[in-house]
Each structure stands twice: as structure tokens, then as C-alpha cells.
N, C-alpha and C positions, 0 to 999 in steps of 0.2 A: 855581678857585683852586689855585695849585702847590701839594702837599704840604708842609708846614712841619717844624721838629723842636720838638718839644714837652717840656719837662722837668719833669715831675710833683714834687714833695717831700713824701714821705707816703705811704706803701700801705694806707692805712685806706679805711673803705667810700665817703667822699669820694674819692678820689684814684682808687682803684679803678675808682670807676662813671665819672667824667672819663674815664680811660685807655682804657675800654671803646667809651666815645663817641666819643673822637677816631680809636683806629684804627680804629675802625670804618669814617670817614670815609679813611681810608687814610693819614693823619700818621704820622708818626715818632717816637713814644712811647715816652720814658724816664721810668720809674718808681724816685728814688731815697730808699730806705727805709733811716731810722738804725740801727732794730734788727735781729737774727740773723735776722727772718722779717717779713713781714708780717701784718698785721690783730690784731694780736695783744689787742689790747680785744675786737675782735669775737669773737675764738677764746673768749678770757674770760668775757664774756658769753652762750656760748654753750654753757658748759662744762652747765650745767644746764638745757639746752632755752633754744634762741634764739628770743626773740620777735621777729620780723622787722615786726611791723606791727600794726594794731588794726583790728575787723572795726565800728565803731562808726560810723554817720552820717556822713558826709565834713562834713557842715557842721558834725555837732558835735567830728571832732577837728580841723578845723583852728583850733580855738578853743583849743584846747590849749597852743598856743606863745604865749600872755599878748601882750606890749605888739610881739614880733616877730611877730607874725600874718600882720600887714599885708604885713610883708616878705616871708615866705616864701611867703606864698598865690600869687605865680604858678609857682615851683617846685614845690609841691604840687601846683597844677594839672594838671603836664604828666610828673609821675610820682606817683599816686595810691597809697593803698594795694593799691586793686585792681591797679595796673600792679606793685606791688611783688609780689606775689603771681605775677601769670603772670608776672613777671621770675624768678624761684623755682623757676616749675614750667618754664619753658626750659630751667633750667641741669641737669633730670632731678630735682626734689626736690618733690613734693606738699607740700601744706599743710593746716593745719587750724586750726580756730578752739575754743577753749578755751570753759569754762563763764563765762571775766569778758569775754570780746569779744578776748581777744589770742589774737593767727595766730602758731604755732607748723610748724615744718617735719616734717612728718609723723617725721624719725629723727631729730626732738628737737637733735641738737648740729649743731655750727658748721663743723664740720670737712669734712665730705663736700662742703656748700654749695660753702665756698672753693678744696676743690679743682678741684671743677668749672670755677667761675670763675678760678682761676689756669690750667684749662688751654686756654678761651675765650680768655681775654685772649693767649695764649703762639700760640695756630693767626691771631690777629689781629693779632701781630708785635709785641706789645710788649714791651720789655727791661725786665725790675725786678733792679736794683742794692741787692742789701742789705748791712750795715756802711757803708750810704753815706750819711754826715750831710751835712748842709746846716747853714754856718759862718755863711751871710752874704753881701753881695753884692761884687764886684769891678769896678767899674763895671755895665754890663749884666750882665753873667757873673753865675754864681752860683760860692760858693765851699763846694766839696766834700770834706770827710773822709774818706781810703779808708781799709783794711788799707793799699795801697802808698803812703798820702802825699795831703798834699793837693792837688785840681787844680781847673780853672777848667771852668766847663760854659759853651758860646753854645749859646742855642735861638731861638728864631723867641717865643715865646712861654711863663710860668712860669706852671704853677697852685701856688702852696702852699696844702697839705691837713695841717698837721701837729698837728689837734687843738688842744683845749684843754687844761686845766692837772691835770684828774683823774689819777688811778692813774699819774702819771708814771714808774712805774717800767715800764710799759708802752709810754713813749714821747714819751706827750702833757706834755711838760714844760713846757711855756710860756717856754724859753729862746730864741727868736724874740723878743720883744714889746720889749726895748731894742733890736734890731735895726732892726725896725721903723718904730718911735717914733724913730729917728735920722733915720727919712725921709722924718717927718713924717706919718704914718701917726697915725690915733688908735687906741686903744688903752683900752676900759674896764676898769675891773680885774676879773680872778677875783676869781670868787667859791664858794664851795660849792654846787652842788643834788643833788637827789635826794641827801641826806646825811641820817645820826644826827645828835643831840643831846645835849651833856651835860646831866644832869639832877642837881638837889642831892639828892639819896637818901638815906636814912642807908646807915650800913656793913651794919647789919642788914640792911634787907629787901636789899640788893645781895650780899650771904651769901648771904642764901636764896636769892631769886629770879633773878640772873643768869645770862640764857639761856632763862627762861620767854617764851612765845610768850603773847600777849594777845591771846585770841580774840573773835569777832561783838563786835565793839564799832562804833559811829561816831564822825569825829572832825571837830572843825568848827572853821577859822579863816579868815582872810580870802578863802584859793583855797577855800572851800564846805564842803559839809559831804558824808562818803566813809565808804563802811564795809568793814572787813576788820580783820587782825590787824596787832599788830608785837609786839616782842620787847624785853624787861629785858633792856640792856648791862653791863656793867663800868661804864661811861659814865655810861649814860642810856637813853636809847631808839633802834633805829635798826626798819627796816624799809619794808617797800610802803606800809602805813599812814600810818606819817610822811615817808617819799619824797613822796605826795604835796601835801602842806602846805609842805615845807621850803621853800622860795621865800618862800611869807607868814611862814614863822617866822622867816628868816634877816635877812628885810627890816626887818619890827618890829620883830627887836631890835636893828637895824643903826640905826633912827629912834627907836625908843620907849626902848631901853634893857632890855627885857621881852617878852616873850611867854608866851601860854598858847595849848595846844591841848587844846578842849574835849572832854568826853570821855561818851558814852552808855554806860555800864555794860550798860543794859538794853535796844537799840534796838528787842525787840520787843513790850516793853508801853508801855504807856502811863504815863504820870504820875498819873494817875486809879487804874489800876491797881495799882500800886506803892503807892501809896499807901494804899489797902484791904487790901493783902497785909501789910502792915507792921503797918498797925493793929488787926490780927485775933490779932497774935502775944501770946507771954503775955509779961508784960511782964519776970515773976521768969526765962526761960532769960536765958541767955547770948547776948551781942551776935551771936556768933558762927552758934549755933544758928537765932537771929530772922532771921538776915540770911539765910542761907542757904536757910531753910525758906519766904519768903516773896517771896525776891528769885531763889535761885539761884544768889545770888554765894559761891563760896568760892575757894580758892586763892590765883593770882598776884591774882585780881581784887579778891577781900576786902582785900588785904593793899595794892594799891593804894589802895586805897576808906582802909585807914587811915593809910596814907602821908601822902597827901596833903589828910584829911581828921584829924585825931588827934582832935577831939573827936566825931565822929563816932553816938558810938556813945550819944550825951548828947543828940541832937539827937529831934525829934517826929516821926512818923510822914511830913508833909507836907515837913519840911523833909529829911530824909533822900530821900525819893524826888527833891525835886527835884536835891540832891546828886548823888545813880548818876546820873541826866539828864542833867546838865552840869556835870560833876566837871574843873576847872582844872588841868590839867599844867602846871607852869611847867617851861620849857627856857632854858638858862643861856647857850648857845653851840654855834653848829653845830661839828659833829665838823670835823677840818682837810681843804684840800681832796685832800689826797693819799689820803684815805678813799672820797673821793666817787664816784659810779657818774657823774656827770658835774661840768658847768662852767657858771658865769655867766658875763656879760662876754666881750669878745675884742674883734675890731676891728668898729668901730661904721658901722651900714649908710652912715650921710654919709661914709662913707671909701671908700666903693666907688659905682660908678657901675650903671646896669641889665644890666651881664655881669659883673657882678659883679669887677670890674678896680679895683685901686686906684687911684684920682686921683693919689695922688703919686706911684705908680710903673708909667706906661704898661707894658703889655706883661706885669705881675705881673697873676694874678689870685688870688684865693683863694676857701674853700669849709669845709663843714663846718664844728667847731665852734671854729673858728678866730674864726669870725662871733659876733656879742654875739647870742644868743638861748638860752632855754632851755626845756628841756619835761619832762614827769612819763617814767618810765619807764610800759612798756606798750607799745612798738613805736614809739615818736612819735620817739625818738631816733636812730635808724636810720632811718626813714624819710625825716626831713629832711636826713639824713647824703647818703643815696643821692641825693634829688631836687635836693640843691643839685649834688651832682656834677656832676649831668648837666646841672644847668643853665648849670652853669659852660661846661663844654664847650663847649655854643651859642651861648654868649656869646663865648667864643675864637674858634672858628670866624667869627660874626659880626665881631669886631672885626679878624680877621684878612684877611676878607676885603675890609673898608673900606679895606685900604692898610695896616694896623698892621704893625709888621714889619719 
């Protein structure tokens, strides 16, 4: 196959691992990126130890990405977490695997990583153009926003990598998607994940407690039932805790009108338990003292415990236990998604073909989270970032070499 010229939009970890792919292959790789720099989510996410991947069961995380599973499962295949890891330790950067199963880079941040990898891609000839938006199309052409003005790109073939609609101030704007949809392209809408939640609180305990961390607890709603901490907002609630739920919270109250995420005050005794501790107390202390002395609960937890319980403290031995057990957080509305550590929705897999090429616009391909899928934080986000890259690439290559072009 002759060399082609290829024009990238997006220097995120999509776009990135394509560019890798293709000149590898010895194409003509232009890499053109909106912002002052590239990857700059990943830099983001990286700032406090970048989780690149999850050391968990391959069969149980490819279960992870819900109703896109299906889809993604042969890109997973053919860049694993295992391949993301010796991808890692190529570019000079060991790894290691945490106390929850996430694979962190042995010097924690994002930065070394990408250099590395930007100076990989630079010895494999690829040119990355930054200040250089992508407007929109011109017939075939793509049309480009410089510093000097704007101009028309021809390439042989286009990957757009330009994110979904999160932390847009990083990039991922989702100002593509009328472009798109002009050309017949579908198009589901964002939506928020791994996001906070407003929660009705009074002003009091949001006085007190905002910014308290809510520790060992478990918390159970339709995506299962998970245990760890999260943290009193301003808001409501945001954290890992509720990151992983958010999808079932956002859904339900997107159908039901309502949601609640259930909540274990105590996940390490029992109901049985709790409930003997409770009823041993004297009955003349204080609510405060009972609860503490026999549960353990004081603090942010107590104070939840009356938040969202106020009669609480009126209630029987049995039925309080069962309370801590599975104590009802109602959430009002996910946080907006300019907050969000990611995105729902994008362009839906019947709009692309097995190289992941748009139907409506031969020779376009796209990747990353441009595509309607989404997944909990914990490395699953990057990972599928990276493997659709590359999937993409063999897919161009493939379609390039059928005559495309």
C-alpha cells in the first residue's frame, strides 16, 4: 500500500495511540490539536497519580463498559490492560498495581509518560499542529483554524478524536456534534458520568459538614452494590463512591423522576449484630452517646444518619439497625456535565461501520469518547481511550488498502 497522508483532530490519548499506529506503518501523520498543547485531560487526570489501567480479571473488566461492551470487546481484545501496561513500560515508565486493583505509573504523574510518548511519536515523523481547530468540513477537506487564518487540509483519510463533552474547558467541547448531524451522522446526546450529585440538605449540616469525607461505608443501586468513601459537597455529594453509581443514578432519574443510593453505615457488622448493640444501651443516655457507644457512628456519619433519618432517634432497636443498613440518600440531579470526570452518549455505534468509519462520511473515521459508551473511573477510561485508537488505525489501514482513498 503507498503511503497515505492522514489528518488526525485531537491529540488526546485516542488520536495519540492512532498516530502512533499509523506512522508506525510509515504514513504521513498530521496531528491537529485546538488547545496550546496536547492531552491536556490526561495531564489533568494525572496531576494526582495517573491510573492508566485496572489489574482486575479481564473478563470481569470488560464488563465494565454496561450496554457498549459488546462493542468495545474486540478492541479490548487486541490492546489489553496487560498490553497497556508493557505499552507503559516501552515508553521507560514501570508500573504498579494499588491496594483496589488500579495500575498506577510507578512516578505517579502524567507528565514524564507524555513526554516520552511525544518524543516517540516526533523520531516516527509525526507533525502535531497546536492552536489548530478543526471548523468543519469543506467538501472532502477539512476546515482549519490557525494563529495565521484559516485553511483547507486534503488527506488520504481523517480520524476525529475530539472527545466528549466533559471538562470542556480542556478541550472536549462537544462543538463538532451540529456539524456532524448535518451529515447525517447520529449523534446521542451527553450526558453526565462519573459525576456528583445535588442533594437536598439542609444549610445546617452543609455548614458543618461540607468537605467531610464519608468513610467504609457501602453503597448499592442499580450498577450493584461497592464499598469506599465519598465526600459532603456544597452540592450534595460527589466522589469514587458515587462515581460509581452515577450512570444508575442519572438514568433513574432521567425515567423515574427519583433516585436513591443506598447506603451501609455499618458494612462490617451485621444486622443481628447492630441490633443487640443497640439494645443493650441504656435507654436514659443520649441518642448521641447510644449511637455511638454501640454502633460507632459519630461525626459526618451520625449526622447523616439524622439528616436523612430526623426521626431517628424515636425509632426501636430493630428498626434503627435496619436504618444504618440501608439508609436512602436521595439525589436531586447530577452535577452539570462541564463538572464531569467524563461523558455519556456521542456518536452511536450504527453510525459507524467495523473500522470504525462513518457511514455517512467515507474516508472520516472516529474514536475515543467521541463514540456513545461509557465506564466507571479506575483505568477503564483510558484504556478504552487507547484501544479504540489503535483500533481505529487498522481499521484505516484496512479500509485504505481496499481502494479507499
Amino acid at each position: 500500500m503507498t503511503n497515505r497522508r492522514i489528518a488526525i483532530i485531537g491529540g488526546g490519548p485516542a488520536g495519540l495511540m492512532a498516530a502512533e499506529e499509523l506512522s508506525r506503518a510509515s504514513h504521513a501523520v498530521t496531528v491537529y490539536e485546538a488547545m496550546p498543547t496536547v492531552a491536556r485531560k490526561f495531564l489533568l487526570a494525572g496531576k494526582s497519580g495517573l491510573n492508566i489501567t485496572h489489574s482486575e480479571p479481564y473478563e470481569r473488566f470488560v464488563t465494565r463498559y454496561g450496554a457498549a461492551a459488546h462493542w468495545l470487546r474486540p478492541m479490548l481484545d487486541g490492546f489489553t490492560p496487560e498490553d497497556v501496561r508493557d505499552w507503559t513500560t516501552g515508553l521507560g515508565t514501570e508500573t504498579f498495581t494499588g491496594s483496589s486493583g488500579r495500575v498506577f505509573p510507578t512516578v505517579m504523574k502524567a507528565s514524564p509518560l507524555l513526554r516520552a510518548w511525544l518524543k516517540r511519536l516526533e523520531a516516527q515523523g509525526v507533525t502535531i499542529l497546536t492552536r489548530h481547530r478543526w471548523i468543519g468540513f469543506d467538501g472532502n477537506a477539512c476546515r482549519i483554524a490557525t494563529p495565521e487564518g484559516e485553511k483547507t487540509v486534503e488527506a488520504d483519510a481523517v480520524l476525529l478524536a475530539l472527545g466528549g463533552a466533559s471538562w470542556p474547558k480542556l478541550g472536549s467541547d462537544a462543538v463538532w456534534v451540529p456539524w456532524l448531524q448535518a451529515q447525517g451522522v447520529e449523534v446521542a446526546e451527553f450526558r453526565p458520568a462519573n459525576c456528583g450529585f445535588d442533594c437536598r440538605f439542609s444549610e445546617v449540616f452543609v455548614e458543618r459538614f461540607s468537605g467531610e469525607p464519608v468513610k467504609s461505608v457501602t453503597a448499592t443501586s442499580a450498577a450493584g452494590t461497592t464499598q469506599g468513601e465519598f465526600v459532603i459537597s456544597r452540592n450534595g455529594i460527589e466522589g469514587s463512591l458515587v462515581y460509581a453509581h452515577a450512570g444508575a443514578l442519572r438514568d433513574a432519574l432521567a425515567r423515574d423522576g427519583r433516585a436513591n443510593l443506598k447506603l451501609d453505615l455499618c458494612p462490617g457488622r451485621t444486622l443481628d449484630k447492630l441490633e443487640r448493640d443497640l439494645g443493650r444501651q441504656d435507654a436514659k443516655a443520649s441518642f448521641s452517646n447510644r449511637l455511638r457507644k454501640a454502633t460507632g457512628l459519630d461525626g459526618v456519619k451520625a449526622a447523616l444518619l439524622r439528616e436523612l433519618q430526623p426521626d431517628a432517634n424515636r425509632l426501636d432497636a430493630r428498626s434503627l439497625a435496619e436504618t444504618i443498613k440501608a439508609l436512602p440518600l436521595p439525589v436531586a440531579a447530577p452535577r452539570p456535565i462541564a463538572e464531569a470526570i467524563s461523558s455519556a452518549g456521542g456518536i452511536t455505534w450504527d453510525s459507524v461501520d467495523e473500522n470504525l468509519m462513518l457511514k455517512a462520511l467515507p474516508g472520516t473515521f472516529v474514536a475515543g469518547e467521541m463514540l456513545d459508551w461509557e465506564a466507571p473511573t479506575g483505568g477503564y477510561l483510558l484504556t478504552a481511550c487507547l484501544a479504540s485508537g489503535r483500533s481505529v488505525a487498522h481499521g484505516m489501514e484496512a479500509w485504505l488498502s481496499g481502494g479507499g482513498a
